[in-house]
DSSP file (Angstrom, degrees, kcal/mol; ACC not computed):
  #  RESIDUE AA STRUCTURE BP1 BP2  ACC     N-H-->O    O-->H-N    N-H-->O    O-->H-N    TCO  KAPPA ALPHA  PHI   PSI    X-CA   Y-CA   Z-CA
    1    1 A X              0   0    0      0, 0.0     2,-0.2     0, 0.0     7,-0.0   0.000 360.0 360.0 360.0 123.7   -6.7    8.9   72.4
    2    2 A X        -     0   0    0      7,-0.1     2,-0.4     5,-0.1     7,-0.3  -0.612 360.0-116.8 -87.8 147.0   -6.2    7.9   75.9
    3    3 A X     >  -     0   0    0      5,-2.4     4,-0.9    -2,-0.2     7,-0.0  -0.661  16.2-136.4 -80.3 150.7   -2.7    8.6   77.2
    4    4 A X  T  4 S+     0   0    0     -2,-0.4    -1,-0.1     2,-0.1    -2,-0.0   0.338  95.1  43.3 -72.9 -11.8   -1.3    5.0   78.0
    5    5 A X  T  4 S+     0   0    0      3,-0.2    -1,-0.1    31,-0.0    -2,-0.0   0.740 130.6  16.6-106.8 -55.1    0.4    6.8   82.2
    6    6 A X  T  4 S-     0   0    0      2,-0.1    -2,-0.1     1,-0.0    -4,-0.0   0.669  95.4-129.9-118.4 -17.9   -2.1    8.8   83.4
    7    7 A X     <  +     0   0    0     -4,-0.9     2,-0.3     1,-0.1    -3,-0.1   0.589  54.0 144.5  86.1 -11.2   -5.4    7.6   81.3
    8    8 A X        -     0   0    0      2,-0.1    -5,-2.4    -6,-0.1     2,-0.2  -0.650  51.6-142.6 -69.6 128.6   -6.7   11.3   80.2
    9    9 A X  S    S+     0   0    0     -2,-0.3     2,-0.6    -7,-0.3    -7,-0.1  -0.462  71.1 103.1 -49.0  36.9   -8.1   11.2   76.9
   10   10 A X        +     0   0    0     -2,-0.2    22,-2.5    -7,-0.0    23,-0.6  -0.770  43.8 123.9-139.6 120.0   -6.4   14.9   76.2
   11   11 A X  E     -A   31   0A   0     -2,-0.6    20,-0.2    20,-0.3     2,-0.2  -0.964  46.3-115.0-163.0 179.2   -3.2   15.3   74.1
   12   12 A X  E     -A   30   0A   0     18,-3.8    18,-0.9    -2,-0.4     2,-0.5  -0.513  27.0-123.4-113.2 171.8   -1.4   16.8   71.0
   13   13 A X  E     -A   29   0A   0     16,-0.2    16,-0.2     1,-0.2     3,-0.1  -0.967  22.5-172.5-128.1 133.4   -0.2   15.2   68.3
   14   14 A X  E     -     0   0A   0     14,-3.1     2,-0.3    -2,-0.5    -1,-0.2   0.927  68.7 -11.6 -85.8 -49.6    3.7   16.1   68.2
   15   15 A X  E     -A   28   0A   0     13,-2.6    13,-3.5     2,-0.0     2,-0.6  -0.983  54.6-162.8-155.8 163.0    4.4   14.3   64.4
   16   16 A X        +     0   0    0     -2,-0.3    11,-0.2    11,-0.2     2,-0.2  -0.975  18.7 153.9-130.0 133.1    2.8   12.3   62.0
   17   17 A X        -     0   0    0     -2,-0.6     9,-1.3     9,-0.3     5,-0.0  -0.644  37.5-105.6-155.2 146.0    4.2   10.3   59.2
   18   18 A X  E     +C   25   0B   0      7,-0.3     2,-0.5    -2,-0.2     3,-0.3  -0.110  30.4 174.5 -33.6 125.1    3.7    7.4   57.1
   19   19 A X  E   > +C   24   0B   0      5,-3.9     5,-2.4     1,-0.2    -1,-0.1  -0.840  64.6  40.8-143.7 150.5    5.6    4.3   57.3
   20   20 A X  T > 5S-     0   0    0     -2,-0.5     3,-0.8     1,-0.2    -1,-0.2   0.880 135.3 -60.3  82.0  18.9    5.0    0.7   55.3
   21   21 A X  T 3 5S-     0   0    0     -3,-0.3    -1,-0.2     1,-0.2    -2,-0.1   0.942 103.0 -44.5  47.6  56.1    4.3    3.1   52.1
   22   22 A X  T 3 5S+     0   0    0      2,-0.3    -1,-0.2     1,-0.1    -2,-0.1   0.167 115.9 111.6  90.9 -25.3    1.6    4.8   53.3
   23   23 A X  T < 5S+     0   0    0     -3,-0.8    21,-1.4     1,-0.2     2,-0.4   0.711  80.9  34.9 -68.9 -14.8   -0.2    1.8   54.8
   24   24 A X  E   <S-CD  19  43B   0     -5,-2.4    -5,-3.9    19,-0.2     2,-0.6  -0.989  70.9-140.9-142.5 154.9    0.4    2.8   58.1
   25   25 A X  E     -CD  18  42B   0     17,-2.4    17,-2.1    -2,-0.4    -7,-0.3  -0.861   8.4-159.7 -86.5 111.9    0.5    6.0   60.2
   26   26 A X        +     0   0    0     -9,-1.3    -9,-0.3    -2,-0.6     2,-0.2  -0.239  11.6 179.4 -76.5 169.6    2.8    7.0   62.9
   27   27 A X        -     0   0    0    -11,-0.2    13,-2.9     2,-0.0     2,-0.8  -0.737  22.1-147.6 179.0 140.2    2.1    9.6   65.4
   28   28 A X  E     -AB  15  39A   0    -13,-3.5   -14,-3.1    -2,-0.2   -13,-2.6  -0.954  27.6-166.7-123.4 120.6    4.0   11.0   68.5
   29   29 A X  E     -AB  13  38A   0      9,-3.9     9,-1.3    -2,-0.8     2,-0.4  -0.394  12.5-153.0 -96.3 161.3    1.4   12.1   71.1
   30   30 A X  E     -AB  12  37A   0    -18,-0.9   -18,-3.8     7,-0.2     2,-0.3  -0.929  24.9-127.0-116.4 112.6    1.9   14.3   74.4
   31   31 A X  E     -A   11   0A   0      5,-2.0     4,-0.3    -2,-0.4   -20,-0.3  -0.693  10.3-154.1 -74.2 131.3   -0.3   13.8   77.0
   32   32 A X  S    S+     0   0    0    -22,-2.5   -21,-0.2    -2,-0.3    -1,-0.2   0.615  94.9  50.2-109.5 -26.3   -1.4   17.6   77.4
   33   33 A X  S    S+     0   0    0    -23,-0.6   -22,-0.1   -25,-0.1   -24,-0.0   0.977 128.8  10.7 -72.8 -97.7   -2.1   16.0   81.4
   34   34 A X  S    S-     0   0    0    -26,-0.1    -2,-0.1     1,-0.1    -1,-0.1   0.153  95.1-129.8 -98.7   4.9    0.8   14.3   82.5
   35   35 A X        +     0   0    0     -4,-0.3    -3,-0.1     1,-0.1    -1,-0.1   0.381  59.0 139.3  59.6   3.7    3.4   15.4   79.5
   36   36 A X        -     0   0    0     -6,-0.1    -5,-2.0     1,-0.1     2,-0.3  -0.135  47.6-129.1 -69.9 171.2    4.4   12.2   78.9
   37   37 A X  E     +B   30   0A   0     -7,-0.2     2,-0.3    -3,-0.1    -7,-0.2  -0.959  27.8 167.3-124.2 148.7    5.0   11.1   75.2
   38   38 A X  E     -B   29   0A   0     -9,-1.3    -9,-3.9    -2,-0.3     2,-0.4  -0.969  22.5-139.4-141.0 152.8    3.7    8.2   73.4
   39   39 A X  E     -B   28   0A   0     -2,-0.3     2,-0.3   -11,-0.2   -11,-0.2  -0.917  19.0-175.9-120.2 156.8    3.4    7.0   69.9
   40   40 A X        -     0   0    0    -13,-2.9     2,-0.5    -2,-0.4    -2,-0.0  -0.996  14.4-131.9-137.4 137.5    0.4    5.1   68.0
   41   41 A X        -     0   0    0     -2,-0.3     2,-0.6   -15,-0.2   -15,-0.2  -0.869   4.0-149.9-107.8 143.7   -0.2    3.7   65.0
   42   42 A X  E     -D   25   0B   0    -17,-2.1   -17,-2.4    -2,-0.5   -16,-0.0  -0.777   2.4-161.0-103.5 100.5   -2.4    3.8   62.8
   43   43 A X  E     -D   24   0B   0     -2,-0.6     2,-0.6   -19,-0.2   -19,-0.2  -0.277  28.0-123.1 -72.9 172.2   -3.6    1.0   60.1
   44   44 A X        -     0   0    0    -21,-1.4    -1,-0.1     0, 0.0     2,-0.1  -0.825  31.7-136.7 -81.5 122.8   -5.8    2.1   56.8
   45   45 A X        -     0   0    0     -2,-0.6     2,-0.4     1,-0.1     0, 0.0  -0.591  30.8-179.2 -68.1 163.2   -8.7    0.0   57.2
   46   46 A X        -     0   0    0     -2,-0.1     2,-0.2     3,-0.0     3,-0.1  -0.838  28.8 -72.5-142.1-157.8   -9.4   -1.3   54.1
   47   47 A X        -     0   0    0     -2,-0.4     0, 0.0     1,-0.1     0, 0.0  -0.697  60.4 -84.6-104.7 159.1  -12.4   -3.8   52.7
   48   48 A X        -     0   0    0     -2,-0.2     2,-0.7     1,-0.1    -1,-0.1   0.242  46.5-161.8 -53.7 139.1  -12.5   -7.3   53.4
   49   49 A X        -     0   0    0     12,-0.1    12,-1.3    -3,-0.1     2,-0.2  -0.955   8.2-147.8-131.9 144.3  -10.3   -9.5   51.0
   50   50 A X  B     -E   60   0C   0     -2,-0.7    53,-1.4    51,-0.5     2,-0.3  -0.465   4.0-135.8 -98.3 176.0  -10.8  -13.1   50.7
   51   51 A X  E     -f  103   0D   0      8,-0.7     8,-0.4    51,-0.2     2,-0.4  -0.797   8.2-148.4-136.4  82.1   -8.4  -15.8   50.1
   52   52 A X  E     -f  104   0D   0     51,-1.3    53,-2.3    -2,-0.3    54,-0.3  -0.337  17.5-158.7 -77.5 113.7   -9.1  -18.5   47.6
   53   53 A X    >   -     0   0    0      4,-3.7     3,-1.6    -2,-0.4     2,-0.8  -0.012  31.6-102.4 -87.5-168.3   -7.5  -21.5   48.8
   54   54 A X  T 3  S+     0   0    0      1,-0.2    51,-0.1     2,-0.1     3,-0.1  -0.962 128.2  52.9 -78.1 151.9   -6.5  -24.7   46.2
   55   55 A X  T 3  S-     0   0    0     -2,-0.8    -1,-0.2     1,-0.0    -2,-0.1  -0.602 119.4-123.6 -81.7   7.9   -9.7  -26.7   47.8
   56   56 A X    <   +     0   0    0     -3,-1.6     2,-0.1     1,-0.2    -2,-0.1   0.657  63.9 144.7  24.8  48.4  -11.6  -23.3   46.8
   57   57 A X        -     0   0    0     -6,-0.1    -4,-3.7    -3,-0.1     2,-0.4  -0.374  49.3-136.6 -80.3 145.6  -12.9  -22.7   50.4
   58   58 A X        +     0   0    0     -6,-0.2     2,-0.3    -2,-0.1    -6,-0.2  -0.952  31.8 174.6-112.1 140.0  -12.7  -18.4   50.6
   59   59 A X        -     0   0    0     -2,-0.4    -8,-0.7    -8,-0.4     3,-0.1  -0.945  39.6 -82.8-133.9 164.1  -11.2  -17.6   54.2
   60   60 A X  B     -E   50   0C   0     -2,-0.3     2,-0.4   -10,-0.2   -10,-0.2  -0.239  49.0 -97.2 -59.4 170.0  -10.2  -13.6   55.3
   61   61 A X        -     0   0    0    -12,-1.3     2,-0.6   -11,-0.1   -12,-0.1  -0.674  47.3-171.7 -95.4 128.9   -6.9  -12.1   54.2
   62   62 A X     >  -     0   0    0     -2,-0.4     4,-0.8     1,-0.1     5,-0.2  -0.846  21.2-169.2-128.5  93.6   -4.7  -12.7   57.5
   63   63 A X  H  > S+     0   0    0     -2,-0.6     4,-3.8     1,-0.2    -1,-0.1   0.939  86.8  69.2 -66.6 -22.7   -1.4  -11.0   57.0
   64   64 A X  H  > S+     0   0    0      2,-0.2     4,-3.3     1,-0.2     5,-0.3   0.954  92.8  56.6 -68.2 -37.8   -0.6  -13.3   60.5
   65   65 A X  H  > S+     0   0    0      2,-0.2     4,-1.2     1,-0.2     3,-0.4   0.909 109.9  46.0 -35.3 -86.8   -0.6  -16.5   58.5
   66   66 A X  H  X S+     0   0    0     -4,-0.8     4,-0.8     1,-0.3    -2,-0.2   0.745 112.9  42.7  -3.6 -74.5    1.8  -15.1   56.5
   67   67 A X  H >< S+     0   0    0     -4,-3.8     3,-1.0    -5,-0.2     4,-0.4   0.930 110.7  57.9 -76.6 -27.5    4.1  -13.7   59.0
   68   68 A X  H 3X S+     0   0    0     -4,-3.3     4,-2.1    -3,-0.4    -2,-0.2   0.804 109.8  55.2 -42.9 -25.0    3.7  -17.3   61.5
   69   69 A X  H 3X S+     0   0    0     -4,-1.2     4,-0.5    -5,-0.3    -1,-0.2   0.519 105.7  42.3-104.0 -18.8    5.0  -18.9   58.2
   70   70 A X  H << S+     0   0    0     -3,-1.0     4,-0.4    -4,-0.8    -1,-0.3   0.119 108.6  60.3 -92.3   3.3    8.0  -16.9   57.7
   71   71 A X  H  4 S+     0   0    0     -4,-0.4     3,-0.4     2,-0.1    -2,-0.2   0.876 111.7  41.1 -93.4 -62.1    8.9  -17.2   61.5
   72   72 A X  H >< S+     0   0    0     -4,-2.1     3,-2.2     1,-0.2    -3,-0.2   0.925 116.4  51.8 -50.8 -64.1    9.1  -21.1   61.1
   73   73 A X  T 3< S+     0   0    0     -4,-0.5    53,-0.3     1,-0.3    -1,-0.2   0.741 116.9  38.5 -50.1 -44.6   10.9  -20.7   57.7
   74   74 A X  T >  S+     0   0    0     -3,-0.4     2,-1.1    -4,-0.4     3,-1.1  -0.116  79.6 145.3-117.2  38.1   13.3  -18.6   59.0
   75   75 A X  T <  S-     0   0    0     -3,-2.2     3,-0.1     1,-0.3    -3,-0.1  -0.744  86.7  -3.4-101.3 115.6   14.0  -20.2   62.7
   76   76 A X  T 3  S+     0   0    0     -2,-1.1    -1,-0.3     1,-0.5     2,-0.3   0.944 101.1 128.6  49.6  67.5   17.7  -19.7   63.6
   77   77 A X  S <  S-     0   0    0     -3,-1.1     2,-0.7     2,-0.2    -1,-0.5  -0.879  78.8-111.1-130.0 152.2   18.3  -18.2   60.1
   78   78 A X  S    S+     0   0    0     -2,-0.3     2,-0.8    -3,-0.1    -3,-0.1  -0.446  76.2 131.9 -84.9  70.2   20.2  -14.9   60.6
   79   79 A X        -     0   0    0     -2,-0.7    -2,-0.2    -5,-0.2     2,-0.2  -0.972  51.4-134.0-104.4 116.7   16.8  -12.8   59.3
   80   80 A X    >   -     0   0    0     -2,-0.8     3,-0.5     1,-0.1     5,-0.1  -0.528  12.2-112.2 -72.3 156.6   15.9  -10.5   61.2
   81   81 A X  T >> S+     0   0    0      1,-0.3     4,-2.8    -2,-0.2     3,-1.2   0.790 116.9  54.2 -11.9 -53.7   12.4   -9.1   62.9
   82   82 A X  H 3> S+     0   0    0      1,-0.3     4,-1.5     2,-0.3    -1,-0.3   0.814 109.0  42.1-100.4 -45.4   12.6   -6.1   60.7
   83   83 A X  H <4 S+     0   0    0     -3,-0.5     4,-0.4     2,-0.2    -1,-0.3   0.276 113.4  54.3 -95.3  11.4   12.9   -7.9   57.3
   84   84 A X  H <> S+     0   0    0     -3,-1.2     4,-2.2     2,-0.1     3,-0.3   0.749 113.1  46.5-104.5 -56.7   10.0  -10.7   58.4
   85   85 A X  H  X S+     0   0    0     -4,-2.8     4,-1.9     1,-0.2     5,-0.3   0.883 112.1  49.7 -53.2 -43.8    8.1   -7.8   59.0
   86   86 A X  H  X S+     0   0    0     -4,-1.5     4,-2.9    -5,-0.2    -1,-0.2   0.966 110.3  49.8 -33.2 -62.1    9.2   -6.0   55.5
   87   87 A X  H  > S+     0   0    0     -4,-0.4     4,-2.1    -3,-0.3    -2,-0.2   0.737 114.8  42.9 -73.3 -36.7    8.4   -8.8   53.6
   88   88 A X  H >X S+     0   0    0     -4,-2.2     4,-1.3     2,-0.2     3,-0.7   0.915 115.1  47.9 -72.2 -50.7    4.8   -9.2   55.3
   89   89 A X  H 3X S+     0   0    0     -4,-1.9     4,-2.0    -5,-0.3     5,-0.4   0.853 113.4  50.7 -37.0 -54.3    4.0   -5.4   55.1
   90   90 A X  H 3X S+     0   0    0     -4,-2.9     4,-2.6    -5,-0.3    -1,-0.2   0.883 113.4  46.9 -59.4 -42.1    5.4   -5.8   51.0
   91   91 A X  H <X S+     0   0    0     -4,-2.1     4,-1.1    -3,-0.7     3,-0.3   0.939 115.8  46.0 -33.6 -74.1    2.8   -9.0   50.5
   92   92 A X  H >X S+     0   0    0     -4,-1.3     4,-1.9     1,-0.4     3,-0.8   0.697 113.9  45.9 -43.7 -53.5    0.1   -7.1   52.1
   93   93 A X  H 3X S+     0   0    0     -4,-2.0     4,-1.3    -5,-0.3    -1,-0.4   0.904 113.8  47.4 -89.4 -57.2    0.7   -4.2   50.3
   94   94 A X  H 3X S+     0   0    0     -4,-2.6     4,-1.7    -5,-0.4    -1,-0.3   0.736 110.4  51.0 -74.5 -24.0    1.0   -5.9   46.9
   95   95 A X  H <X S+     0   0    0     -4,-1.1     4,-1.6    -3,-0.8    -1,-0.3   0.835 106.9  55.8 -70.1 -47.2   -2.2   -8.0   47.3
   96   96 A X  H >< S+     0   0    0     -4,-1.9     3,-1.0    -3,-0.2    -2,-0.2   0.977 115.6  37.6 -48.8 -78.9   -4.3   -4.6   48.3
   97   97 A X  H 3< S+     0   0    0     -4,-1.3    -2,-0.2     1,-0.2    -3,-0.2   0.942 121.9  46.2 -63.7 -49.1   -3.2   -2.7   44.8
   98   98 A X  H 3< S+     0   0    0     -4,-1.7     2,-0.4    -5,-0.4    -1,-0.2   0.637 111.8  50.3 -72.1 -11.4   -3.4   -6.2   42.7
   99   99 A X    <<  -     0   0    0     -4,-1.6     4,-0.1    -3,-1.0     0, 0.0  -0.947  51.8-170.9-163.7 132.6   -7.0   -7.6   44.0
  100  100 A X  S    S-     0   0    0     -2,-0.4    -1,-0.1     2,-0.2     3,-0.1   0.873  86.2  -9.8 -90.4 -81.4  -10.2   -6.0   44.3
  101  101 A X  S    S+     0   0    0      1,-0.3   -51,-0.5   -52,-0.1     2,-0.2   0.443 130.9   1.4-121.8  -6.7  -12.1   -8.3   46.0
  102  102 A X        -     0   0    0    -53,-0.1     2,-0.3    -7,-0.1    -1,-0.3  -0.643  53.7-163.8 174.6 132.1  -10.2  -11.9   46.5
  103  103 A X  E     -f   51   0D   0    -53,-1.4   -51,-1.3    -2,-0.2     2,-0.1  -0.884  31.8-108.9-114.7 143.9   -6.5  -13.0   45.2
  104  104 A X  E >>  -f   52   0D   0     -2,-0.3     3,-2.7   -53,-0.2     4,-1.3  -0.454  26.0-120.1 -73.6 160.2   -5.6  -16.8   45.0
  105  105 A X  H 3> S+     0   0    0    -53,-2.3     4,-1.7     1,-0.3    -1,-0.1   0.619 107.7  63.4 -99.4  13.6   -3.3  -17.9   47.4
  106  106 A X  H 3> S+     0   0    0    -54,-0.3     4,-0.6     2,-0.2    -1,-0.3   0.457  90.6  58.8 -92.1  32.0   -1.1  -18.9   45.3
  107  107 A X  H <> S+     0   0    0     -3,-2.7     4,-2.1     2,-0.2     5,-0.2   0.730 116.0  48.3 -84.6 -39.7   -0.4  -15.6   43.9
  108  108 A X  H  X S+     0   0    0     -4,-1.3     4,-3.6     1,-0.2    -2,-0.2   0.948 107.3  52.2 -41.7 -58.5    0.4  -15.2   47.7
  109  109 A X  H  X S+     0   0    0     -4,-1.7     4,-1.9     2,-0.2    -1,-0.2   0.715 108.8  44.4 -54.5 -40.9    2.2  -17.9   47.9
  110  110 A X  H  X S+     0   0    0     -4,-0.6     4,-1.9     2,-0.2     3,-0.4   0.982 113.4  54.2 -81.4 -63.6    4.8  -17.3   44.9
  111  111 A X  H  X S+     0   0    0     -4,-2.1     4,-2.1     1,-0.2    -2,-0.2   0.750 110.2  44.4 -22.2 -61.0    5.4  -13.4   46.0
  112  112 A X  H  X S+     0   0    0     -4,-3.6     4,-0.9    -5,-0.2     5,-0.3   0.934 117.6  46.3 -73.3 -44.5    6.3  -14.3   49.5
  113  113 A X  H >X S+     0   0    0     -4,-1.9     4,-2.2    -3,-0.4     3,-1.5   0.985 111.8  50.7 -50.0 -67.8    8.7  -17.4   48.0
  114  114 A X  H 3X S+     0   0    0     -4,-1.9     4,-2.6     1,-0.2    -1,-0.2   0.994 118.1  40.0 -47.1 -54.4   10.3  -15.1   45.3
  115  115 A X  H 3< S+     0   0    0     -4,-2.1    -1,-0.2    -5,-0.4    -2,-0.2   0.675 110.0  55.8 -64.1 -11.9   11.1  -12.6   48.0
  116  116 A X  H XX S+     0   0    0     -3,-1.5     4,-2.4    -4,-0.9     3,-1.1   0.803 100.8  64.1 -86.4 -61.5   12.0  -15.2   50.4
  117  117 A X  H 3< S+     0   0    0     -4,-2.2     4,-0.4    -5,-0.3    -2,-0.2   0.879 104.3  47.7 -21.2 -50.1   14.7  -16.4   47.7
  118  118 A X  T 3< S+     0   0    0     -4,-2.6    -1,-0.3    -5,-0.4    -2,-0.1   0.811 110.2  48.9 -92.6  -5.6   16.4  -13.4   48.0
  119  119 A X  T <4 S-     0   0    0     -3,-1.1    -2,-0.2     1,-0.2    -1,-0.2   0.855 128.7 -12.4 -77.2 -45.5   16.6  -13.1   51.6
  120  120 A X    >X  -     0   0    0     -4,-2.4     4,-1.2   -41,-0.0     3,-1.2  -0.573  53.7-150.3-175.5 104.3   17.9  -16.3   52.7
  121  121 A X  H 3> S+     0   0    0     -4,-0.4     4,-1.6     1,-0.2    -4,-0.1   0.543  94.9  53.4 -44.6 -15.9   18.1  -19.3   50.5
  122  122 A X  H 3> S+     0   0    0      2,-0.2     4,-1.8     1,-0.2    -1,-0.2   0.936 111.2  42.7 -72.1 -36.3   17.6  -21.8   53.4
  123  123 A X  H <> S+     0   0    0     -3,-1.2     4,-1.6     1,-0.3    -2,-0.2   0.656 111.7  58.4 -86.1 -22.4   14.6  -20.4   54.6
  124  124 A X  H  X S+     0   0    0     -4,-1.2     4,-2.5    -8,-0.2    -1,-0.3   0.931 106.5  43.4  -2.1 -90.6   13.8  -20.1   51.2
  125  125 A X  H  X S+     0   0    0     -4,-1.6     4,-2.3     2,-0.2    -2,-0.2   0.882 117.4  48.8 -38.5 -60.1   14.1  -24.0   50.7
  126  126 A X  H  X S+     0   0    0     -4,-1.8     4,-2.9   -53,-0.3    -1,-0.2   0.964 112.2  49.6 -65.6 -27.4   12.1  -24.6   54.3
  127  127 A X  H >X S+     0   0    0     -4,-1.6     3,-1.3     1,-0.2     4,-0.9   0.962 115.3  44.3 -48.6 -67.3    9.2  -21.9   53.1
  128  128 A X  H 3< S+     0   0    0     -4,-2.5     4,-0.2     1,-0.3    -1,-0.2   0.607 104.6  58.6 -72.6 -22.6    8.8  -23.8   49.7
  129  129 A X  H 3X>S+     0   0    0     -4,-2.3     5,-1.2     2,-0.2     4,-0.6   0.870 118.4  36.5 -46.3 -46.2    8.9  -27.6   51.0
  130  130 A X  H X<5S+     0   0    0     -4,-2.9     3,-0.6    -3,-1.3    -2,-0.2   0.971 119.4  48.2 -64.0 -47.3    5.7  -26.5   53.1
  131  131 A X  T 3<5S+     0   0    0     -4,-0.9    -1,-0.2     1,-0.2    -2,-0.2   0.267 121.9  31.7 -93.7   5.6    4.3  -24.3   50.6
  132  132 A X  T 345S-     0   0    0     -5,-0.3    -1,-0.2    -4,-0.2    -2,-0.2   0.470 106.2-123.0-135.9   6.7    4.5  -26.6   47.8
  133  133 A X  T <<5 -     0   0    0     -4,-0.6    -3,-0.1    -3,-0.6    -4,-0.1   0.686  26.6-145.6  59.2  46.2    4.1  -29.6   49.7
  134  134 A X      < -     0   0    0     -5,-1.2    -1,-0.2    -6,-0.2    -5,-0.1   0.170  15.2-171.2 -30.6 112.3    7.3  -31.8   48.9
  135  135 A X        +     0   0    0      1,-0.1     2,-0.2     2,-0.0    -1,-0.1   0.994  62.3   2.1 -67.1 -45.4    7.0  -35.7   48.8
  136  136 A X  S  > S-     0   0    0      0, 0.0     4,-0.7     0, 0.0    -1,-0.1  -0.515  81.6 -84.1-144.6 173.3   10.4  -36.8   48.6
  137  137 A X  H  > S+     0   0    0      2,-0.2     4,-3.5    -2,-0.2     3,-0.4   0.878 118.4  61.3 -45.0 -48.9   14.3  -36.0   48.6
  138  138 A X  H  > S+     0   0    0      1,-0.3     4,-1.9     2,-0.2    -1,-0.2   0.842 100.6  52.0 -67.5 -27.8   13.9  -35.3   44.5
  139  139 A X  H  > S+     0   0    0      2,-0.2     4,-2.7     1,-0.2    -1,-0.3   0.933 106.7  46.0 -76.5 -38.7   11.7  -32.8   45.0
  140  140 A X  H  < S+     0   0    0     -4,-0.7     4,-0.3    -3,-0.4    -2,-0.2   0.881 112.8  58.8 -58.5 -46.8   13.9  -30.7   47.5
  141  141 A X  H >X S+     0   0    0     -4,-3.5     4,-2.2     1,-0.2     3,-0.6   0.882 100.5  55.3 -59.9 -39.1   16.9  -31.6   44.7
  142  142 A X  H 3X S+     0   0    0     -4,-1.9     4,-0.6     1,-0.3    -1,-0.2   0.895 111.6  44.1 -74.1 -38.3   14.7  -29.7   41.8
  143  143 A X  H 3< S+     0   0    0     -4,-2.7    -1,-0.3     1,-0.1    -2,-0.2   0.295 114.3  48.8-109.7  52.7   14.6  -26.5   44.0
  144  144 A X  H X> S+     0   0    0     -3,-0.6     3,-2.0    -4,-0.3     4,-1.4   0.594  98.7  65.5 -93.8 -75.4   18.3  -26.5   45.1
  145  145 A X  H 3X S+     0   0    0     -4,-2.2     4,-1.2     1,-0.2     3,-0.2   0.510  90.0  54.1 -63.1 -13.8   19.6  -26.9   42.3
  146  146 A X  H 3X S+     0   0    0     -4,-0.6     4,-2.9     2,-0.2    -1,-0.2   0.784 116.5  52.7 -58.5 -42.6   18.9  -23.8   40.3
  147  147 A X  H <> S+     0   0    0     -3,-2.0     4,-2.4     2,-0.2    -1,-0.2   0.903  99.4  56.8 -52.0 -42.2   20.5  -22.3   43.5
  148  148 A X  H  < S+     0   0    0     -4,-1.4    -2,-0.2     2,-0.2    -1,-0.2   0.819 107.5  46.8 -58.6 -40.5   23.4  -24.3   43.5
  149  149 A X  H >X>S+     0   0    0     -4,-1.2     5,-1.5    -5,-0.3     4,-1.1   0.924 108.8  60.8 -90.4 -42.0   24.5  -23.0   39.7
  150  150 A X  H 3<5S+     0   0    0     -4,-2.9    -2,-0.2     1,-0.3    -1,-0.2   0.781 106.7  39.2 -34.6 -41.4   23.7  -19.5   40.8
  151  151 A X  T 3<5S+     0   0    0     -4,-2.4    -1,-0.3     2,-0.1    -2,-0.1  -0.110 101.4  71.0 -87.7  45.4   26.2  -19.4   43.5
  152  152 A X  T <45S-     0   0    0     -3,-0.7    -2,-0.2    -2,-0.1    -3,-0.1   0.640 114.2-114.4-119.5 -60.1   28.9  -21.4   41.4
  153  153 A X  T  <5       0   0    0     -4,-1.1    -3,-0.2     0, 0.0    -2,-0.1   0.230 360.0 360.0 153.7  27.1   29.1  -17.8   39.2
  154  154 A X      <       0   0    0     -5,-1.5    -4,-0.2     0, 0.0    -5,-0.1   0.700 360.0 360.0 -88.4 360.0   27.4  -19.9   35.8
């Protein structure tokens, strides 16, 4: 690992640990050169996963799809960075153990919407318009209301 200051490929590894439930590694480096410290991370590679879309075209597994799609959803929503990033890591994560070799995307699709639900019902509402491809008003009305009688207390 080249140090990021000085450019030496020689350093120590201070601590390691796992972060994202294992999916990724941290490590805090010391350039054995210039003393500086740095951290890297590390993903698991893992094997290629496909994506079957509804036209049944197979495309690579893109956790950035994912997260572009919760940035719109949730623009000027109070969601934070750190829970758009949660929510991808937990997809990713959940897709890896359930599918071998290709998951449909709307298995994708419902996870990130059920999880979305509980995070912030607007963003919630914009996610599911896109991802479920709303014609009309009435359709926006069907998934509101199930919200609406949940925050009423019935």
């Amino acid at each position: 690992m080249k140090c990021p200051y000085c450019r030496q490929d020689d350093d120590k590894v201070i601590d390691t640990s796992a972060i994202e439930g294992g999916a990724i590694v941290r490590r805090r480096r010391q350039c054995l050169n210039c003393e500086r410290r740095f951290t890297t991370y590390e993903r698991i590679e893992q094997h290629p996963l496909k994506v079957i879309k509804k036209d049944g075209r197979r495309v690579p597994f893109d956790r950035e799809k994912i997260r572009s799609g919760l940035e719109r959803a949730c623009e000027k929503r109070p969601v934070s960075a750190e829970a758009i990033d949660t929510l991808v890591s937990d997809a990713e994560s959940d897709v890896y153990q359930n599918f071998e070799r290709e998951v449909p995307s709307g298995y994708i699709g419902e996870f990130v919407i059920d999880r979305l639900r509980q995070l912030d019902q607007v963003a919630y509402v914009r996610f599911a318009s896109v991802y479920r491809a709303f014609k009309d008003a009435s359709d926006f009305v069907e998934e509101v209301e199930p919200l609406l009688g949940n925050s009423s207390g019935q």
